[in-house]
PANULUM-85900 format. One line per field, with one value per residue (C-alpha): residue number from 1; residue in one letter; x, y negated, z negated. Coordinates in steps of 0.001 Angstrom, whole numbers, plus 500000, padded with zeros to 6 digits. Layout:
num = (NUM  ...)
residuo = (a  ...)
c1 = (X  ...)
c2 = (Y  ...)
c3 = (Z  ...)
END
This chain:
num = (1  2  3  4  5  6  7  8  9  10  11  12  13  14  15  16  17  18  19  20  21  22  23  24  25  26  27  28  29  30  31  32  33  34  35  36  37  38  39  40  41  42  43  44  45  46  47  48  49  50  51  52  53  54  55  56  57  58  59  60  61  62  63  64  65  66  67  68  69  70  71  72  73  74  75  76  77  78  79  80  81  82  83  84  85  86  87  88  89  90  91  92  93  94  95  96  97  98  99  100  101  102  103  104  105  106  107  108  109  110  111  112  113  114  115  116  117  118  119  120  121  122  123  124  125  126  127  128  129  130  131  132  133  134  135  136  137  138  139  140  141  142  143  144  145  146  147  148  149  150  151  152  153  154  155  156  157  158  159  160  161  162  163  164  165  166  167  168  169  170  171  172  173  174  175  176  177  178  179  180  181  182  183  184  185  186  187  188  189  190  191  192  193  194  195  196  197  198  199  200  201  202  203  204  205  206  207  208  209  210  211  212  213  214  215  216  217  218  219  220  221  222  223  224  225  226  227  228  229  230  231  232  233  234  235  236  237  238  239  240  241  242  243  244  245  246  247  248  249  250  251  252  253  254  255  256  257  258  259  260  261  262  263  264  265  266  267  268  269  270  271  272  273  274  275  276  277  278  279  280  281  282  283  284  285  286  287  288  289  290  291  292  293  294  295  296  297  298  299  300  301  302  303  304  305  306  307  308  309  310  311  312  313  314  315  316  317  318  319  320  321  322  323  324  325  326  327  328  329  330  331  332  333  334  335  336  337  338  339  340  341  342  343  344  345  346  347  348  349  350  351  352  353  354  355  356  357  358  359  360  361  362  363  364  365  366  367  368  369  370  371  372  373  374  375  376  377  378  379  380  381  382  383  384  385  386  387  388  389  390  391  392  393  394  395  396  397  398  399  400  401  402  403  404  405  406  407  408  409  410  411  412  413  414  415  416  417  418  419  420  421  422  423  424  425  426  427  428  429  430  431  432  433  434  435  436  437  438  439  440  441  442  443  444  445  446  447  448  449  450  451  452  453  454  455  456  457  458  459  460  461  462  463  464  465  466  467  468  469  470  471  472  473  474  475  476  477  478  479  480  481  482  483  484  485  486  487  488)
residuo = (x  x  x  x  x  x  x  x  x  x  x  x  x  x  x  x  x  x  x  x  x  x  x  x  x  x  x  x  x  x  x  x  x  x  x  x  x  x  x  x  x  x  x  x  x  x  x  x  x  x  x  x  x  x  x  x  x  x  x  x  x  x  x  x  x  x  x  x  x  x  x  x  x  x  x  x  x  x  x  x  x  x  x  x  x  x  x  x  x  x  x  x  x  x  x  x  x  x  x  x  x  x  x  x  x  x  x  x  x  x  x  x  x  x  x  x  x  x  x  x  x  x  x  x  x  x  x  x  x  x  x  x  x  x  x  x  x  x  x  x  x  x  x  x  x  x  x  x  x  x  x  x  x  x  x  x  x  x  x  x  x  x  x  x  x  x  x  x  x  x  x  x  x  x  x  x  x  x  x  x  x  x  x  x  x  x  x  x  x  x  x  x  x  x  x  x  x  x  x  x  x  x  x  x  x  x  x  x  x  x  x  x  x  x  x  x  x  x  x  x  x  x  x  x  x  x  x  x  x  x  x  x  x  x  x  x  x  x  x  x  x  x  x  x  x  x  x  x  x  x  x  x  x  x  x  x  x  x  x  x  x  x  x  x  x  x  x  x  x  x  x  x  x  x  x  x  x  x  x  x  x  x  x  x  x  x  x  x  x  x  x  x  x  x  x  x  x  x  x  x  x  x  x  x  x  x  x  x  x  x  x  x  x  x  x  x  x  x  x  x  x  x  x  x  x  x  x  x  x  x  x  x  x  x  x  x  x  x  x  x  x  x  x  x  x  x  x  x  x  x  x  x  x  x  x  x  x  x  x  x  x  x  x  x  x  x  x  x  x  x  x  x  x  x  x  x  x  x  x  x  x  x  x  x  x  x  x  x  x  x  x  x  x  x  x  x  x  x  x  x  x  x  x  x  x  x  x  x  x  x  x  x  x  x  x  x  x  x  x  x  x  x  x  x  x  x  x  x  x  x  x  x  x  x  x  x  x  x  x  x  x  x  x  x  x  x  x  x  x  x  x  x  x  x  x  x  x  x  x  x  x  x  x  x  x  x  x  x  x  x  x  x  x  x  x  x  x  x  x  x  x  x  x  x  x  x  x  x)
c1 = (195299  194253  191356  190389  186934  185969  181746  180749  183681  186595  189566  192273  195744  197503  201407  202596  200997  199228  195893  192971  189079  188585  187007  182948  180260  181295  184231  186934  189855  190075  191198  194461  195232  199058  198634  199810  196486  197160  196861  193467  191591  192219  191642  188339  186525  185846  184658  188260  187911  183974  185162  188847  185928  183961  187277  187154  184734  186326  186791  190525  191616  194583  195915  194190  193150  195380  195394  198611  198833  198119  194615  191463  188232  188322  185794  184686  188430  190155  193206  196047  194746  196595  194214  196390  193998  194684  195565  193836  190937  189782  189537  190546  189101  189492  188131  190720  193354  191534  190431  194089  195794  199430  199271  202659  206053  209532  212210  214960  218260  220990  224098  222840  222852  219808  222021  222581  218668  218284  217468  215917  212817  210197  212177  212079  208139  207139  209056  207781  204355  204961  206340  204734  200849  198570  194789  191879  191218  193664  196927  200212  203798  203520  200053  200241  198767  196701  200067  202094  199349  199318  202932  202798  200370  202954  206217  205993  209258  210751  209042  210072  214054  213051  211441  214541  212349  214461  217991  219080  219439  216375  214885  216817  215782  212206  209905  209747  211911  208857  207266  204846  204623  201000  200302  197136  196524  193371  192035  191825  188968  188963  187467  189917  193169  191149  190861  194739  196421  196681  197421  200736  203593  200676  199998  196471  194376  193751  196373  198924  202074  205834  207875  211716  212954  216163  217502  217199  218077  220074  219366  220652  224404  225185  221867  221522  225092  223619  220639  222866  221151  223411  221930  220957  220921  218068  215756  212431  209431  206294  203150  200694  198992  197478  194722  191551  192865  193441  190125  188023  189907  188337  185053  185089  185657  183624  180678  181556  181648  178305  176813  178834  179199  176548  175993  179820  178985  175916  177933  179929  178510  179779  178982  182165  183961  183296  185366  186195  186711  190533  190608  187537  187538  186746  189570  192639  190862  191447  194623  196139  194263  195593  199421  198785  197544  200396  202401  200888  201575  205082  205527  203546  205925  208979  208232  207108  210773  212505  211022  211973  215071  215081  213542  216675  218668  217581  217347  220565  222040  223677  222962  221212  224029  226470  223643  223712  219329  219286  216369  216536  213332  209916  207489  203121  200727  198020  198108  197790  200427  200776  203492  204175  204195  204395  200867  200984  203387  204202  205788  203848  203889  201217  200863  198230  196444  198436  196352  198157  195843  197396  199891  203853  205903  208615  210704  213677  217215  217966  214723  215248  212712  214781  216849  220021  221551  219735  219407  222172  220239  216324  213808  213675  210274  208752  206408  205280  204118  201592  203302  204335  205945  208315  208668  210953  212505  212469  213696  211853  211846  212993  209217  207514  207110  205901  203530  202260  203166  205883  203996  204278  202109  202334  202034  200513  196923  193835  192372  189528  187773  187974  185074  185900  189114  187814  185241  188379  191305  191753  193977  195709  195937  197776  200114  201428  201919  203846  206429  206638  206549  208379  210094  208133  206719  203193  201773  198557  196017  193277  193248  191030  193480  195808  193132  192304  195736  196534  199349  196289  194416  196994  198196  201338  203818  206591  203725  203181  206650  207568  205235  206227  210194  209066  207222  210285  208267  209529  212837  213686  216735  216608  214075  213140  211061  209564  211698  209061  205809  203182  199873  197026)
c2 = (297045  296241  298616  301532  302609  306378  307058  304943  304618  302033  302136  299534  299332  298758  299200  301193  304940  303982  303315  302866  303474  300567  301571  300628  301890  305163  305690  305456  304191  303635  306465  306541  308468  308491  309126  307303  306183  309234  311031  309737  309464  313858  313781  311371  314308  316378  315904  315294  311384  312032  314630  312423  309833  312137  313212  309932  310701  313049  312290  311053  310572  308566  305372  307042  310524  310925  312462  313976  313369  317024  317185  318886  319656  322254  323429  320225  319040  318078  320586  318291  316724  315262  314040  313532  314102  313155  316060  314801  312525  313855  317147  320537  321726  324987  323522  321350  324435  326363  329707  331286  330225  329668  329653  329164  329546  330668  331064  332945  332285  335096  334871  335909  333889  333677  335643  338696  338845  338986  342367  343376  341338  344019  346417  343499  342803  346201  347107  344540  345027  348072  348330  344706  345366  342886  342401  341885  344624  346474  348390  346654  347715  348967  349698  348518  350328  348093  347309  346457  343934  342551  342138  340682  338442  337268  337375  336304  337474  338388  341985  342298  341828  344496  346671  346477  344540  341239  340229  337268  334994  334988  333489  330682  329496  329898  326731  327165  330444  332296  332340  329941  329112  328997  332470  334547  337936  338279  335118  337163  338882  342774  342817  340054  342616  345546  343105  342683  345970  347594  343770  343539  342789  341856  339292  339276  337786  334480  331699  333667  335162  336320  334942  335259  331851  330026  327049  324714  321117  319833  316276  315721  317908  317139  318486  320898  322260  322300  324459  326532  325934  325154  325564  328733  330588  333055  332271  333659  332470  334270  332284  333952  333523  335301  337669  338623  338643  334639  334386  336375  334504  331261  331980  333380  330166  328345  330129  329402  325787  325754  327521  325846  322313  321508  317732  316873  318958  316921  313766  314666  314160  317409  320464  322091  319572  321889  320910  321612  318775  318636  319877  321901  326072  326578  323915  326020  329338  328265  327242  330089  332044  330340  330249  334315  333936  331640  334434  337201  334986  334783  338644  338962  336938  338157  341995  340860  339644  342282  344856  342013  342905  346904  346209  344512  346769  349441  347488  345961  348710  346552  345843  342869  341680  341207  339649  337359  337499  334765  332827  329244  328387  329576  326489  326461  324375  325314  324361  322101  321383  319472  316762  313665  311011  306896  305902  301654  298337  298834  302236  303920  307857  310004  313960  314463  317902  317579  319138  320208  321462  322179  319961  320914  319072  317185  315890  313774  314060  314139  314923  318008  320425  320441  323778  323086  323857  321656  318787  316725  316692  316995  319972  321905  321506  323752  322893  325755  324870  326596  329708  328660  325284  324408  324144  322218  321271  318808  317363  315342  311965  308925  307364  310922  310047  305947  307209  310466  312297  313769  315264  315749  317943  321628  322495  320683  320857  322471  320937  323190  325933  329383  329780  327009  328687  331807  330276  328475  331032  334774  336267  338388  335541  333342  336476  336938  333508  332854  335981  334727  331036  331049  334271  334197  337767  338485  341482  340958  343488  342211  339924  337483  336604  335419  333415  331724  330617  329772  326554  324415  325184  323061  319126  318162  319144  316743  313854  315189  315008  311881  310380  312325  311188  307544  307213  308665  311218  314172  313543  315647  318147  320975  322205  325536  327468  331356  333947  336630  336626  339017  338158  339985)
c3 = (426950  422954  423022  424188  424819  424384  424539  421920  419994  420031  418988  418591  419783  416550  418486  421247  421105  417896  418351  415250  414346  412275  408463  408898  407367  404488  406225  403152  405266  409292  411564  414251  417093  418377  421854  425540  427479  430081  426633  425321  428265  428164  424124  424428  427117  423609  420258  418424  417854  416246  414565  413237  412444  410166  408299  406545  404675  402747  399185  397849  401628  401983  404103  407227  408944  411774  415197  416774  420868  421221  419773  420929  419371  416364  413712  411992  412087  414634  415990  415760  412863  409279  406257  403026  400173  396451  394164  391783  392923  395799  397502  399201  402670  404389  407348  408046  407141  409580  410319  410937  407949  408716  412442  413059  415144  414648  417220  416968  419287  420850  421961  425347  428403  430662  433718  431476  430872  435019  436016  432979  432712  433613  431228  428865  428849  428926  426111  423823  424871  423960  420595  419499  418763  420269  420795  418765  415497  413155  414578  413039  412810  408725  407140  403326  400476  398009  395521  398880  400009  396600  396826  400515  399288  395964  397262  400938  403301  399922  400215  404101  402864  399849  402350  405077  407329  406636  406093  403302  406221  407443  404143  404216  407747  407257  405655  401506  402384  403272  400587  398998  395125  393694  395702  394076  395446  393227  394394  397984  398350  399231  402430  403401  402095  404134  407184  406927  405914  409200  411155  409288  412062  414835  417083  417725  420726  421828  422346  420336  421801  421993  424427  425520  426929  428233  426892  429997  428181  425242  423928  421399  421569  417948  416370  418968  417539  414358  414995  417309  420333  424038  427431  429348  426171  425481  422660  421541  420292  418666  417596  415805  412046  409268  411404  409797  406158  406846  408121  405959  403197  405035  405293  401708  400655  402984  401775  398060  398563  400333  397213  394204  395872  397634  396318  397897  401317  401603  401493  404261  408008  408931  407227  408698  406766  403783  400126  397177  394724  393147  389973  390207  389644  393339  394538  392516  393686  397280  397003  395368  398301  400993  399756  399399  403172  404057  402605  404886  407893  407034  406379  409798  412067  410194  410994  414309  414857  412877  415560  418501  417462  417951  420914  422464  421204  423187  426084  426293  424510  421664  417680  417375  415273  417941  420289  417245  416961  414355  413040  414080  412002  411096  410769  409622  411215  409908  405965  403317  400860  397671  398604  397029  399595  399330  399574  400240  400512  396747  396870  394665  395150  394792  394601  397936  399311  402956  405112  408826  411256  414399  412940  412102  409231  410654  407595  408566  407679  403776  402986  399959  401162  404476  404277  403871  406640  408403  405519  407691  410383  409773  409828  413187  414549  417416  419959  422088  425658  428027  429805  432826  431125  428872  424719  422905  419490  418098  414514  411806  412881  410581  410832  410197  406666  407374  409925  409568  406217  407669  410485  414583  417254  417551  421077  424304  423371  424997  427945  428593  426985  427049  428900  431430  431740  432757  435026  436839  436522  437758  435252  437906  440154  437406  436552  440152  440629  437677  438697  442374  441925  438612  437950  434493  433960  431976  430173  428384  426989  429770  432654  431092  428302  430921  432465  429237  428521  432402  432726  433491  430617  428458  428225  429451  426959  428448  427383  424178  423492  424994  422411  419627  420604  421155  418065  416294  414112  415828  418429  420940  420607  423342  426155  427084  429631  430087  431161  429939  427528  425488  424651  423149)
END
């Protein structure tokens, strides 16, 4: 097959898994979506490929707008989307950053094998369901003043280590060492700091979660030994964001760029495209907002694990030390950074607004903003599956950079709405299946969360990862699946 037809809009195969919108009319440069066939005929049922289309409009974008094989339909951009925008040319968008600024994951490995967990699952889930707020509105695990949001805001994970919530190790295995240069707390706006000071260490609702997993597969034994991963070993993951501070801060800025640059947003066919020209008042504004969000994120997840950690203590009666509870990495996707990437034939490099929405940086081996302990080997990269599948990791493939600024998927991808979901799944259906088919056990704050994050609500993962492996921009290192999982 050399194209592929999705309602209206073709696209051409280009290679294997790479397929292209051709540049017409004011598009500034063509569009591609890396995806298998089985893959687009699930990603062409939504908006994502008008809305990938539309994202080439956007001023300064470069070489082409790309869609990961996990993407779905988002707000104006597509989940699962990359747009590299020049720093200096063209442009900043908070809509394709996203509501939940810094949306991310981190994992964090034991020493504990997946037949010492046996037994205590129930003990397990209740006890971080317990101890780890969840759900929609305020309640987090510290409530900061207005100088400790300020400093949240600044300093990142920084404050968490100051504040005993932290240890030096766990700044060094987290992206930019949790904590993001350019950060401006008074470029938040006060209802956005009120919105956040009681969410600190939360996960919030939606698709967001903690979950304790065991190592099933290892891939790749030699960078699986690096990141300290071997089989049956229990890991966890927690994937949440920035909560109402991140999304406040958002819409903030949205609604400044609708009222100070309204001659750009009328260029663009979609006004959730919103943007702030580079170089502009508004465009530095945002950005020293969203690192100070991307900050809060990090502080968020970090306390989130720091209290992980008490919490198997008590249950299996231990220190956390000698279960060896040891950040593997903590990785955004949902940001834009200034990089400087390679930006045609010639090799000319070019400082670019990377915007990752639903999107994880996957830099390859010897790349310098790779920690390093992991600069050998490439940038751990998470992909979280649906509940009752698996996640992996992954490292930054060798083509990452060539192909997709240095970028894979972040998950499986949507399938079905929210709404659909709950039209088609029983929450406490899905939640006794999972225990008796799976042995996976589920706490949630309602029944319909479960429903809306049901297996079948998601991709395949195993596709989405295939892909990423093939197209060597993310390659597969380990597997994992659910022993036990929280949700709001």
């Amino acid at each position: 097959m050399t194209t592929f037809d999705a309602n209206g809009i073709t696209l051409e195969r280009v290679r294997e898994y790479v397929w292209e919108i051709p540049q017409e009319g004011d598009m500034r440069v063509p569009a591609r979506v890396l995806a298998s066939e089985a893959l687009l005929e699930e990603i062409k049922e939504d908006k994502s490929l008008e809305q990938i289309k539309n994202t080439t409009h956007l001023p300064g974008i470069t070489n082409h707008a790309i869609c990961m094989p996990d993407t779905h339909q988002g707000y104006g951009f597509p989940v699962g989307g990359v747009g590299a925008l020049d720093a200096e040319n063209g442009c900043i968008s908070p809509g394709a950053v996203g509501y939940d600024i810094n949306c991310g994951v981190r994992m964090m490995r034991t020493n504990l094998t997946y037949d010492e967990v046996q037994g205590h699952e129930e003990e397990l889930v209740d006890s971080l369901f317990a101890n780890i707020p969840s759900g929609l509105g305020g309640g987090g695990i510290v409530e900061a003043g207005v100088d400790a949001i300020d400093e949240i805001l600044a300093r990142g994970v920084d404050w968490a280590l100051e504040n005993g919530h932290a240890v030096e190790d766990d700044l060094l295995h987290c992206e930019d060492e949790g904590m993001r240069e350019g950060a401006d707390p008074e470029k938040v706006s006060q209802k956005a700091k009120d919105r956040g000071k009681n969410q600190i260490g939360s996960l919030g609702s939606g698709n967001h979660f903690l979950e304790v997993q065991r190592v099933t597969d290892v891939f790749d034994s030699g960078v699986g030994e690096a990141y300290g991963l071997e089989e049956d070993q229990i890991v966890v993951l927690i994937h949440c964001g920035s909560r109402g501070l991140g999304h406040q801060t958002c819409n903030d800025y949205l609604r400044k760029i609708e009222q100070q640059h309204k001659g750009l947003l009328d260029q663009l066919p979609d006004k959730e495209l919103a943007a702030a020209p580079a170089g502009s008042q508004l465009a530095e504004d945002y950005y020293g907002a969203m690192n100070a969000a991307i900050n809060f994120a990090w502080v968020n997840r970090q306390l989130i694990m720091h209290r992980t950690r008490q919490v198997f203590e008590r249950v299996f009666d231990r220190s956390w030390e000698s279960m060896e509870m040891e950040l593997l990495y903590d990785v955004a996707h949902n940001i834009a950074k200034k990089e400087t990437h390679v930006v045609n034939d010639d090799g000319d490099e070019r400082e670019l607004y990377v915007h990752r929405k639903g999107a994880t940086r996957a830099f390859p081996a010897g790349h310098p903003e790779v920690p390093k302990t992991y600069r050998d080997v490439g940038q751990p990269v998470i992909i979280p599956g649906s509940m009752g599948a698996g996640s992996y990791v992954l490292r930054g493939g060798e083509n990452s950079m060539e192909l997709t600024f240095g970028s894979t998927a972040h998950g499986a991808g949507r399938l079905m709405s929210r709404t659909q979901a709950k039209n088609e799944f029983w929450g406490g259906d899905v939640q006794q299946d999972l225990e008796d088919q799976q042995a996976i056990y589920v706490k949630a704050q309602s029944g319909a969360t479960i429903a809306e994050e049901a297996p079948g609500v998601y991709k395949d993962v195993d596709e989405v990862v295939r892909v990423s492996d093939e197209l060597g921009i993310g390659d597969k290192v380990a597997r994992t699946f659910p022993v036990c999982n929280i949700k709001g």
